[in-house]
TORDO-290965 format. One record per atom (N, C-alpha, C, O, CB): residue number from 1; residue in one letter; chain; atom name; x, y, z. Coordinates in steps of 0.02 Angstrom, whole numbers, plus 32768, in hexadecimal, padded with zeros to 4 digits. Atoms other than C-alpha are relative to their C-alpha. Glycine has a CB too. Layout:
<pts>
   drenro   bati   tornu   dovo      u      v      w
      NUM      A       A     CA      X      Y      Z
...
</pts>
This chain:
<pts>
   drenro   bati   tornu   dovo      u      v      w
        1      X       A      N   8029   7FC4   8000
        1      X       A     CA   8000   8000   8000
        1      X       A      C   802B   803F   8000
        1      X       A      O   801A   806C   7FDA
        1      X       A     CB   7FD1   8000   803C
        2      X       A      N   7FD5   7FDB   800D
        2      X       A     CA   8092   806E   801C
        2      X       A      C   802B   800F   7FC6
        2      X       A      O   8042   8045   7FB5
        2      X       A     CB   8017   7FF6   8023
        3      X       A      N   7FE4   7FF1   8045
        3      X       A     CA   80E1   804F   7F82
        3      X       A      C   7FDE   802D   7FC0
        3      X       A      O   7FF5   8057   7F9A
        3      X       A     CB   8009   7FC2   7FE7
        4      X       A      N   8041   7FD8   8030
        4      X       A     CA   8035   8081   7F1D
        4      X       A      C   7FF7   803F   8017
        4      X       A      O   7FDE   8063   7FEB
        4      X       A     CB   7FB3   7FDD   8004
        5      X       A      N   8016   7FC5   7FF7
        5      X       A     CA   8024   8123   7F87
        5      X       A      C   7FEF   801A   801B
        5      X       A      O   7FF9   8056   8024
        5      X       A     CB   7FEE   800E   7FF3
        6      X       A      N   803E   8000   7FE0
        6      X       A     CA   7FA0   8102   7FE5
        6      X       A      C   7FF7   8000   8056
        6      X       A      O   7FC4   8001   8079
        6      X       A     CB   7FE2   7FC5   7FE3
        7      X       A      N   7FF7   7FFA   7FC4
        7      X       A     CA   7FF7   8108   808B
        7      X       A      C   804D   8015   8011
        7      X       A      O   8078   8011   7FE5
        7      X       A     CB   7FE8   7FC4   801C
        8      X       A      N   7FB9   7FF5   7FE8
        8      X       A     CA   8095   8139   80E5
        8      X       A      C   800D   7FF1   8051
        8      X       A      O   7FDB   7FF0   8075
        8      X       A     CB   8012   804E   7FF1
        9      X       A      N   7FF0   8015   7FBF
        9      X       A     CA   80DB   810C   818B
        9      X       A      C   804C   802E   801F
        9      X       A      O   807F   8045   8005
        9      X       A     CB   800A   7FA6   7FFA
       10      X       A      N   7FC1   7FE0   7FD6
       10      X       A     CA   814C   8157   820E
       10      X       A      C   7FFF   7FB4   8041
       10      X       A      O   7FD7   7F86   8049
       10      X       A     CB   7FE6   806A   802D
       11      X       A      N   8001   802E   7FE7
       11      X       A     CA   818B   80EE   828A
       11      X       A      C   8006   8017   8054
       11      X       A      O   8029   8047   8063
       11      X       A     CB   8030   7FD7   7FDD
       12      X       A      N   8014   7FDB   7FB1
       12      X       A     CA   815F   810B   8357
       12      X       A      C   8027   7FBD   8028
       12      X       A      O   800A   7F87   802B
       12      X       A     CB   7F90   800C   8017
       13      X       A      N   7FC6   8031   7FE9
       13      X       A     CA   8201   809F   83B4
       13      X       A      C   7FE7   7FB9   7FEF
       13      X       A      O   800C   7FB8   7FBE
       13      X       A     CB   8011   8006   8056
       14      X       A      N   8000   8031   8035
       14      X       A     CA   81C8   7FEA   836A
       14      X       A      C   7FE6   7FFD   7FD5
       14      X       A      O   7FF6   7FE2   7FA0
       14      X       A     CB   7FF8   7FD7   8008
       15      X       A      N   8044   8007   8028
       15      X       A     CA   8122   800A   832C
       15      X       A      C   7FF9   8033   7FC4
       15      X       A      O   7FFF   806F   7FD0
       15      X       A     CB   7FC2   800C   8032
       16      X       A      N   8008   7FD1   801F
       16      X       A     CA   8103   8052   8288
       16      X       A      C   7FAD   7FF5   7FF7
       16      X       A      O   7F83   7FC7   7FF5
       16      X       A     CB   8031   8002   7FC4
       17      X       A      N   8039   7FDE   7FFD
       17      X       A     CA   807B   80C2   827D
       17      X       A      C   7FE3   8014   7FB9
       17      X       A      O   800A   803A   7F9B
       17      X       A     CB   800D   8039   802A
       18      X       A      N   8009   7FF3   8040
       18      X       A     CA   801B   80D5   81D1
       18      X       A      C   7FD3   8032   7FED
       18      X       A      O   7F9D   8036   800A
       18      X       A     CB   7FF0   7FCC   7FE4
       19      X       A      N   8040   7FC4   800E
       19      X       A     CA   7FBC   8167   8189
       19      X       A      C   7FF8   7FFC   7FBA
       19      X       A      O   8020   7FEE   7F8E
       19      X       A     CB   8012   8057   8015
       20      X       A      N   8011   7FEE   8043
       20      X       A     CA   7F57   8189   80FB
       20      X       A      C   8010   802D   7FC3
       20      X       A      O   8011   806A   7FC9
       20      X       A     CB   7FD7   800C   8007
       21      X       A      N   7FD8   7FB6   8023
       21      X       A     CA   7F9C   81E4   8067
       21      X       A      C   7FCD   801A   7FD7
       21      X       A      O   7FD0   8050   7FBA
       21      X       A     CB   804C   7FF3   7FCB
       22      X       A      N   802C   7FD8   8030
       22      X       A     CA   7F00   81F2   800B
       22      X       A      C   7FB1   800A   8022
       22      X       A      O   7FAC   800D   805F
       22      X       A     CB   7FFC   7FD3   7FB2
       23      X       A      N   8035   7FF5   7FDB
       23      X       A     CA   7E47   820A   802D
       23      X       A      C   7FDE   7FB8   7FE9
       23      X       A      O   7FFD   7F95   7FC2
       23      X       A     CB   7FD9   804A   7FF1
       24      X       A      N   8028   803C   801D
       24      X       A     CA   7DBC   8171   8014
       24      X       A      C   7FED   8018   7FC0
       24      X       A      O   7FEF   7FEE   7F93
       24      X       A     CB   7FBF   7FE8   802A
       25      X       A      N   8021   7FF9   804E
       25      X       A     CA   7D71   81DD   7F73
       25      X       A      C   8056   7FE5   7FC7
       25      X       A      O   805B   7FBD   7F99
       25      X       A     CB   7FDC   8078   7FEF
       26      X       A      N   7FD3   8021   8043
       26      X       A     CA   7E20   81C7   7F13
       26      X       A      C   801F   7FBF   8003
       26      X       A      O   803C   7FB2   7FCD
       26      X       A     CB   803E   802B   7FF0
       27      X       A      N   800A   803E   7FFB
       27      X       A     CA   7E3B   8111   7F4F
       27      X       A      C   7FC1   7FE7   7FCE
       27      X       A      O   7FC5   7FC3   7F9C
       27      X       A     CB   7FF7   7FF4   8047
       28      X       A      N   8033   8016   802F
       28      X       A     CA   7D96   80FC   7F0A
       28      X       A      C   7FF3   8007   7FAA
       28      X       A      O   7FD4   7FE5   7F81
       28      X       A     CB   7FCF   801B   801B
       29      X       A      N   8001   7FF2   8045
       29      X       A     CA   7DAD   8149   7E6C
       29      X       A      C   804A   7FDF   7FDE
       29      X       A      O   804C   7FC9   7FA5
       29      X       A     CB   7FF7   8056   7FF6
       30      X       A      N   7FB6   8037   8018
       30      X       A     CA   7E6D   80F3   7E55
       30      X       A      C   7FCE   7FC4   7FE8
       30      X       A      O   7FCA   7FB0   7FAE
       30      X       A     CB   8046   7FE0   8052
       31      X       A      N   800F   803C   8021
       31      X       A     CA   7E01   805C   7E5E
       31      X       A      C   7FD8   7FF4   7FE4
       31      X       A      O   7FD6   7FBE   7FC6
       31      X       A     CB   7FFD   7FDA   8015
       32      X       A      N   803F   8017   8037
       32      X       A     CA   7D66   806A   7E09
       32      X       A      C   8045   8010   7FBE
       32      X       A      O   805B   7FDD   7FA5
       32      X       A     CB   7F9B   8046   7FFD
       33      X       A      N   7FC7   8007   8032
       33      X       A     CA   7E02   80B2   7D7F
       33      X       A      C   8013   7FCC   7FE6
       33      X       A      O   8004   7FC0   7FAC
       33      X       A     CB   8033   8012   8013
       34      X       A      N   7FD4   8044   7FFD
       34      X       A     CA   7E5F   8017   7D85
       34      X       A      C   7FD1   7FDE   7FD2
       34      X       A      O   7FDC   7FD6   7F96
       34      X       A     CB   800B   7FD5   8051
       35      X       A      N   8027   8030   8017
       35      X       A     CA   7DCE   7FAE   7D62
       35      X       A      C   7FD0   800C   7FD0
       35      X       A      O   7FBC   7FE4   7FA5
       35      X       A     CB   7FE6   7FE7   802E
       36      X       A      N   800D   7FDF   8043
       36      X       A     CA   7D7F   8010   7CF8
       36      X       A      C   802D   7FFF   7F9F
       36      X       A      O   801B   800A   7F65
       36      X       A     CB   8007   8046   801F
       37      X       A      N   7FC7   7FF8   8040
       37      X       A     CA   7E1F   8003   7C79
       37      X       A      C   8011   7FB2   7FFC
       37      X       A      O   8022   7F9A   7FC5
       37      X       A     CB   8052   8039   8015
       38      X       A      N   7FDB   8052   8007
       38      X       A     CA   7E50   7F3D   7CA5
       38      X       A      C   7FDA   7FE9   7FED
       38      X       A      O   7FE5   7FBE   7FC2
       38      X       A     CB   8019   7FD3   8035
       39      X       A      N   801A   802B   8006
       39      X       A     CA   7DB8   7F0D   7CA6
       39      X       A      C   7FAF   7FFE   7FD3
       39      X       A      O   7F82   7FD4   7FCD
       39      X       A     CB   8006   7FF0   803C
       40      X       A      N   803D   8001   8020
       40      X       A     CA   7D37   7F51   7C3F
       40      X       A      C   8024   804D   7FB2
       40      X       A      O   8003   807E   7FA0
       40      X       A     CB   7FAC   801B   804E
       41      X       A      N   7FDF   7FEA   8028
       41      X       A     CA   7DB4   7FA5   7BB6
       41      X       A      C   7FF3   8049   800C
       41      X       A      O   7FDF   8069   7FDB
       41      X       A     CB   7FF4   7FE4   7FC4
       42      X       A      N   800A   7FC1   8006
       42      X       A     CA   7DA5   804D   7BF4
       42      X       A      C   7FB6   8024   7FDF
       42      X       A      O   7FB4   805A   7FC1
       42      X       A     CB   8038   800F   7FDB
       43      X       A      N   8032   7FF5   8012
       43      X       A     CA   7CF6   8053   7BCF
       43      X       A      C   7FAF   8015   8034
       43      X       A      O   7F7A   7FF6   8035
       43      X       A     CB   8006   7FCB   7FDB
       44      X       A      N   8032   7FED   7FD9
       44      X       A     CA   7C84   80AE   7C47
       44      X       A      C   7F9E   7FDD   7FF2
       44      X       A      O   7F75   7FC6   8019
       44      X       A     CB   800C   8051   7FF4
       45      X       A      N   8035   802F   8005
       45      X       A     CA   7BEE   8069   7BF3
       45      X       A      C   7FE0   7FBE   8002
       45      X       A      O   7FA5   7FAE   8008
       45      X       A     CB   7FF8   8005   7FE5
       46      X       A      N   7FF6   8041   7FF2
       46      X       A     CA   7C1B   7FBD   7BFB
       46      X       A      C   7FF3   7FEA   8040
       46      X       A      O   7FD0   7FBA   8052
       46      X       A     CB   8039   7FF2   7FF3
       47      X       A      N   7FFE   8010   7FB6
       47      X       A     CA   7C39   7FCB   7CB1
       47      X       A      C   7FB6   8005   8010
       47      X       A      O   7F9D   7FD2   8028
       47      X       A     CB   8031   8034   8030
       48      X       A      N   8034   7FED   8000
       48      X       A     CA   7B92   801C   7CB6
       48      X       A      C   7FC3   7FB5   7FF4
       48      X       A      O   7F9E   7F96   801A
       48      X       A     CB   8005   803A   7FCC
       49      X       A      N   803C   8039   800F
       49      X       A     CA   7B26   7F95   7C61
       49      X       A      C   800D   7FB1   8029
       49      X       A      O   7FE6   7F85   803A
       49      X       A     CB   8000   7FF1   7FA2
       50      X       A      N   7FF7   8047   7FC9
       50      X       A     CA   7B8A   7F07   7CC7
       50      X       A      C   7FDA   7FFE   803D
       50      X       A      O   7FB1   7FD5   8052
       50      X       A     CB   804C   7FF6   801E
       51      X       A      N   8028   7FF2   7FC8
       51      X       A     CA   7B57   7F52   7D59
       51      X       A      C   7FA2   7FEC   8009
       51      X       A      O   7F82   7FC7   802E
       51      X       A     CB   800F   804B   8002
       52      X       A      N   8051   8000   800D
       52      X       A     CA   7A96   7F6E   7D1F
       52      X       A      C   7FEE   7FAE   8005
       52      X       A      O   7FC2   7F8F   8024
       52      X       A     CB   7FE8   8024   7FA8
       53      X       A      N   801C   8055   8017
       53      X       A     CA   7A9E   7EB4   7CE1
       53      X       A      C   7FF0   7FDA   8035
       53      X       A      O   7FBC   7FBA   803F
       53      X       A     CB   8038   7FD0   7FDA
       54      X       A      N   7FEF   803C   7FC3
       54      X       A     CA   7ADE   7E58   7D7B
       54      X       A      C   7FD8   801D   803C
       54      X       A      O   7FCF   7FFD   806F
       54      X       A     CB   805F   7FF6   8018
       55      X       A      N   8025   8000   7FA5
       55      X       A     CA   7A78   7EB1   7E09
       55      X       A      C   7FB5   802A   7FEF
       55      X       A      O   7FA2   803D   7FB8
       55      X       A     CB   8040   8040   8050
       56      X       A      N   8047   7FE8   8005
       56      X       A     CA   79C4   7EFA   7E36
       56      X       A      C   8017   8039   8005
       56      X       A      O   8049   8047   8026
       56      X       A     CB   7FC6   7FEC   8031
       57      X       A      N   8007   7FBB   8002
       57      X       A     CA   79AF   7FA1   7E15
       57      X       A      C   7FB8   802E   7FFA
       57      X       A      O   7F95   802E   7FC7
       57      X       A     CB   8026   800E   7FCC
       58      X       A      N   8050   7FF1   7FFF
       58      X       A     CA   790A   7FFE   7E42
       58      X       A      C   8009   8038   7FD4
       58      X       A      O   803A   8045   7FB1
       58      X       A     CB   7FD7   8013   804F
       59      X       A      N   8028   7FBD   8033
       59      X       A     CA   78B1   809C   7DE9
       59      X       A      C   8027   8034   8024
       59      X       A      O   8046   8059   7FFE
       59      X       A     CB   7F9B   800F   8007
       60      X       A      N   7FD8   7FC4   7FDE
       60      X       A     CA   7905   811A   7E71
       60      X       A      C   8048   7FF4   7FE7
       60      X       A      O   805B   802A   7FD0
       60      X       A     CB   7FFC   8000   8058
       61      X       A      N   7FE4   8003   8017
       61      X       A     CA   79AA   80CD   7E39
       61      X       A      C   8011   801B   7FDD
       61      X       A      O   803D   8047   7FDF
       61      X       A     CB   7FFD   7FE9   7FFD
       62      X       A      N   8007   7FFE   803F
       62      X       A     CA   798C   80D0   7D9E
       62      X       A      C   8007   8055   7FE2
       62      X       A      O   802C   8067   7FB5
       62      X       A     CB   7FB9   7FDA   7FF3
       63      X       A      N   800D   7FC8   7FFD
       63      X       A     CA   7958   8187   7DAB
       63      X       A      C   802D   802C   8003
       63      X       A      O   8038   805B   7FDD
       63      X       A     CB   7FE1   8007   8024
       64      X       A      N   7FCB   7FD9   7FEB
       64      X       A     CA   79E1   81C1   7E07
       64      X       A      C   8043   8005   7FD6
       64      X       A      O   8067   8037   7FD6
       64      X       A     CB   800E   7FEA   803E
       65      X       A      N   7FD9   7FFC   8026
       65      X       A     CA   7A5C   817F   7D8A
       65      X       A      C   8007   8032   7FC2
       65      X       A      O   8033   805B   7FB6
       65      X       A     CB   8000   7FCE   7FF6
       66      X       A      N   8012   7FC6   801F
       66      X       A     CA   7A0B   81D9   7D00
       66      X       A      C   8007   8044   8018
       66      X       A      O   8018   8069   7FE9
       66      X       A     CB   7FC8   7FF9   7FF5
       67      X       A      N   7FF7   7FC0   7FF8
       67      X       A     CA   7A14   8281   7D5D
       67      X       A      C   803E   8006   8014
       67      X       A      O   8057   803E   801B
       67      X       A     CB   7FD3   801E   8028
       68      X       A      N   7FC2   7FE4   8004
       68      X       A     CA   7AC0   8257   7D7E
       68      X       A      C   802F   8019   7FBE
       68      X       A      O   8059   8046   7FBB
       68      X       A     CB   801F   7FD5   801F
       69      X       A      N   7FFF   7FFA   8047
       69      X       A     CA   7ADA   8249   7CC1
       69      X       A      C   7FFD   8055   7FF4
       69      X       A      O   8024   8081   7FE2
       69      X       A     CB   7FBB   7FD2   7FDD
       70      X       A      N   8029   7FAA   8024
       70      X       A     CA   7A80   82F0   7CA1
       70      X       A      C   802B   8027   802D
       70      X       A      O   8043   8058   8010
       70      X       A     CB   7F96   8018   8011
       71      X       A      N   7FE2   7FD8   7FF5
       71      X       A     CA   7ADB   8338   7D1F
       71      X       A      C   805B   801C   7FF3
       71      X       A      O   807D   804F   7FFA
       71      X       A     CB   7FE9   7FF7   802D
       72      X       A      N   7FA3   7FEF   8026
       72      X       A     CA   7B9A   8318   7CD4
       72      X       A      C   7FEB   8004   7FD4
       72      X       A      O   800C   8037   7FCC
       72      X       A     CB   8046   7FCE   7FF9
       73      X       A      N   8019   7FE4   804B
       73      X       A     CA   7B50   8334   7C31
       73      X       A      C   8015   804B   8011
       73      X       A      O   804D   8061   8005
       73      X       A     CB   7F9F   7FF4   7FE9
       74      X       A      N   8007   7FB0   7FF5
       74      X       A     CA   7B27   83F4   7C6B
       74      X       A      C   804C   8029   8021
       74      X       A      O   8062   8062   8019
       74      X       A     CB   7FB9   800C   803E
       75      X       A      N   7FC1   7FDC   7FD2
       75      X       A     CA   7BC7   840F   7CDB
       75      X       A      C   8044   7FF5   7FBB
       75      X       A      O   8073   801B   7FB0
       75      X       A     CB   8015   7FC3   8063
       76      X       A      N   7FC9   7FF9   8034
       76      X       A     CA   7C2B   83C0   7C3A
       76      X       A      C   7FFD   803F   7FBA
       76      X       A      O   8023   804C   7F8B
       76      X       A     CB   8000   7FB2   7FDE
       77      X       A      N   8015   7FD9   803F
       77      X       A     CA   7BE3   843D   7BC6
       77      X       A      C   8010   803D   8027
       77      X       A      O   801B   8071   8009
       77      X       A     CB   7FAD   7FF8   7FDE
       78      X       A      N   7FD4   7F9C   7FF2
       78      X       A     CA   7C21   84DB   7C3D
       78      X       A      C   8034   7FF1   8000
       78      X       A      O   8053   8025   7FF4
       78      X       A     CB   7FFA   8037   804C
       79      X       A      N   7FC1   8010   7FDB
       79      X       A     CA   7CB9   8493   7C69
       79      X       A      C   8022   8013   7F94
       79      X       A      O   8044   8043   7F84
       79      X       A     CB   8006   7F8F   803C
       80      X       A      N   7FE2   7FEE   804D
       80      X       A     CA   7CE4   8489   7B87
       80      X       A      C   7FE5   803D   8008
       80      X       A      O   800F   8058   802C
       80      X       A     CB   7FE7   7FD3   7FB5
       81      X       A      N   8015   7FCE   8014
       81      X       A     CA   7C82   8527   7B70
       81      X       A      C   8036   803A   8027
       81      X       A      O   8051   8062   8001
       81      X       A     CB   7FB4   7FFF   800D
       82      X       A      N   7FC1   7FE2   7FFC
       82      X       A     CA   7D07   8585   7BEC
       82      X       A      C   8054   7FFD   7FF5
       82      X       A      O   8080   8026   7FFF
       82      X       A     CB   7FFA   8007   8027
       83      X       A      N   7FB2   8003   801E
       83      X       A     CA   7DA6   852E   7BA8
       83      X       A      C   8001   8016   7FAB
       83      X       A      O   802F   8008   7F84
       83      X       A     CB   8020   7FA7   8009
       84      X       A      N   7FEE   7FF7   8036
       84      X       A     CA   7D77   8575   7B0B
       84      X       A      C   8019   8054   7FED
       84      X       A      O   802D   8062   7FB5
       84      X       A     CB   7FC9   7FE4   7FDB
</pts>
């Protein structure tokens, strides 16, 4: 874990002591990353429909995904519109 990043240690007379070097959101996003690229060719939609396939997903779900959609849609369209 230290080698990857993800921690560092000091040492307190035998015992070493370990701390976090990152937060849980970029752990989480290293590894959805990872597996996102090994294992579903870098294909966000892929991952997407695996997901849908293999588990229950209700109407609020369902819902919420969609307005997450719509909402990086809208934030990606200011975000180009001021790098231009």
């Amino acid at each position: 874990m230290e080698r990857k990043g993800f921690v560092q240690h000091t040492q307190r007379g035998r015992a070493f002591v370990f701390k976090s070097r990152v937060t849980r959101d970029e752990v989480g996003g290293r590894l959805a990353k990872n597996l996102l690229e090994r294992t579903f060719g870098g294909s966000p939609s892929a991952l997407l429909m695996n997901l849908l396939d293999r588990n229950t997903v209700n109407e609020r779900e369902l819902n919420e995904l969609e307005a997450l959609i719509h909402d990086y849609r809208q934030r990606k369209t200011e975000d180009d519109a001021q790098s231009k």
